[in-house]
N, C-alpha and C positions, 0 to 999 in steps of 0.2 A: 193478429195472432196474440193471444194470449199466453204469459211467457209462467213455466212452472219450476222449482227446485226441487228433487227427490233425497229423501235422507237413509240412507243404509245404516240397519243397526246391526249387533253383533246377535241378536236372538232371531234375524231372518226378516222381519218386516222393514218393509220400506214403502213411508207414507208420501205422498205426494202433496206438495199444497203448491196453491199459486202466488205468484210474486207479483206479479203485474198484469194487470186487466187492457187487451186490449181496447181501441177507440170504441169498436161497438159493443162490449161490454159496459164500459165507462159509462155511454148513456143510456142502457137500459135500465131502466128502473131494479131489475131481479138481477142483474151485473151476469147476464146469461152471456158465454158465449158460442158462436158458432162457428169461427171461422178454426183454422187449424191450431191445434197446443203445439207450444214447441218447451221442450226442457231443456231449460238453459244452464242448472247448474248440479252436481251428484255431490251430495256431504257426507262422507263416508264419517260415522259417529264411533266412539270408545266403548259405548257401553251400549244396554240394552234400552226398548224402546218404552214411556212413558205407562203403556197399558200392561205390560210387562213386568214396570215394577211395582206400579200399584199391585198387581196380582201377585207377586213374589211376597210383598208386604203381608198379604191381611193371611 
């Protein structure tokens, strides 16, 4: 099981990435996995998300 964190911003997205790759991830060469994702942790964030502010910016 491949372990993931989800981040909640204040503009409505929330992106997912992964924390930790399980075993057979680990050894695959492409770090595929197939066995179940579990979400192990929700960061609720202040502000808004990264592509947000670049787009606010320009």
């Amino acid at each position: 099981m491949c372990d993931y964190e989800q981040f909640l911003f204040t503009c409505g997205h929330s992106p997912i990435r992964r924390s930790s790759y399980c075993h057979t991830a680990r050894v695959d060469d492409l770090h595929q996995c197939f066995s179940v994702k579990v979400l192990k942790r929700v960061w609720q964030q202040a502000g808004i998300c990264p592509d947000c502010r670049t787009q606010a910016q320009h």
